[in-house]
N, C-alpha and C positions, 0 to 999 in steps of 0.2 A: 512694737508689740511684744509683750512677753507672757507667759502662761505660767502660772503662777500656782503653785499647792500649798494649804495648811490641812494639816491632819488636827481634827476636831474632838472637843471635848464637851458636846451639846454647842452654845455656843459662841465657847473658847478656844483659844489654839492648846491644844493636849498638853498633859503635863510632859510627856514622853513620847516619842516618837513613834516607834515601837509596839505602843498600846492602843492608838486610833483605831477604830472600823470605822468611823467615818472622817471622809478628806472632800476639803472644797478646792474644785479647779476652777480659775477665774483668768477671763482675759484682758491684760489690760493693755490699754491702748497708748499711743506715743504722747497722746495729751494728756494722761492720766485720766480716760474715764473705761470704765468697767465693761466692755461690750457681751460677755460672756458669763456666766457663775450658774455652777451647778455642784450639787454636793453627791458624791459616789461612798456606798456603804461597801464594806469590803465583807468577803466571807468570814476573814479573822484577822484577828490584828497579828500582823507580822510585819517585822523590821523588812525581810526581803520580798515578799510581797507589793508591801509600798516603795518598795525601791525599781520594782519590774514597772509597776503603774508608772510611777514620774516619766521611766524612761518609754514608754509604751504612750503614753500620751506626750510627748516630748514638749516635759516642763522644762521651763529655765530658771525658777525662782521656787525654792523651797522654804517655808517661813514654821520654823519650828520651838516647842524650850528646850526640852531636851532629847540629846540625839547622840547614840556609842562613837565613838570615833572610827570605829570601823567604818561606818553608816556615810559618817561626814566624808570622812577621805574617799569614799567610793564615788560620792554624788560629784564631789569635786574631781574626778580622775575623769569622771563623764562630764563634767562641764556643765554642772545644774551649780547653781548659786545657792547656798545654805546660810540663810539666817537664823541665827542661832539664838538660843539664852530669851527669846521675845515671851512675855508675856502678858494674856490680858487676851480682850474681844478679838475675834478673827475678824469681825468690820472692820474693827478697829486698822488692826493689821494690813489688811487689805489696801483701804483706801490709803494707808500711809506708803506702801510700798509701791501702788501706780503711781503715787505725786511723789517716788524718788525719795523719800525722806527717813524710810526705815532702813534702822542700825539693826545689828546685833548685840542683844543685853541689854532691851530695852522693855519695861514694864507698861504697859496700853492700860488706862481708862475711858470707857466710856465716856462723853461727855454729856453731862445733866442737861433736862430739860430748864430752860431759864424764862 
């Protein structure tokens, strides 16, 4: 099981990290299905704000584009997982990251109706 954050951009992962008020925490589970997802609006966007949160709700998977390196070294010194550079759908994101398969520096589309 691991608890997982994207900071949102309606509903995309933010261009920046820094600039979300809203972040979805999602649970996923060791077969890759989603037992959890709720989305939390923040008072303001702030880079250490969302960094009290991750660690306040004790994430271990943070799925973001962009993010200071400050930011990054920190989550990592606490031992949160930062994927970085992702962009595209937070679904998107999501379900890629409970089935194990999401990178860093990687661009999500949706996939069309067929």
């Amino acid at each position: 099981m691991k608890r997982i954050l994207i900071p949102l951009w309606g509903d995309d992962i933010a261009p920046r990290f820094d600039t979300a008020q809203e972040v979805l925490i999602a649970v996923a589970e060791d077969d890759g299905r989603i037992s959890d997802k709720r989305v939390v609006i923040l008072p303001e966007a702030s880079a250490e704000g969302l960094c009290n949160l991750i660690l306040h709700e004790r994430v271990d998977e943070v799925i973001c584009c962009g993010i200071e390196d400050e930011y990054y070294q920190y989550l990592a010194w606490k031992k949160v997982q930062v994927i970085d550079s992702v962009g595209g759908p937070a679904s998107v994101a999501l379900e890629r990251s409970a089935a194990g398969s999401l990178k860093s520096e990687e661009i999500l589309v949706a996939r069309g109706r067929e």
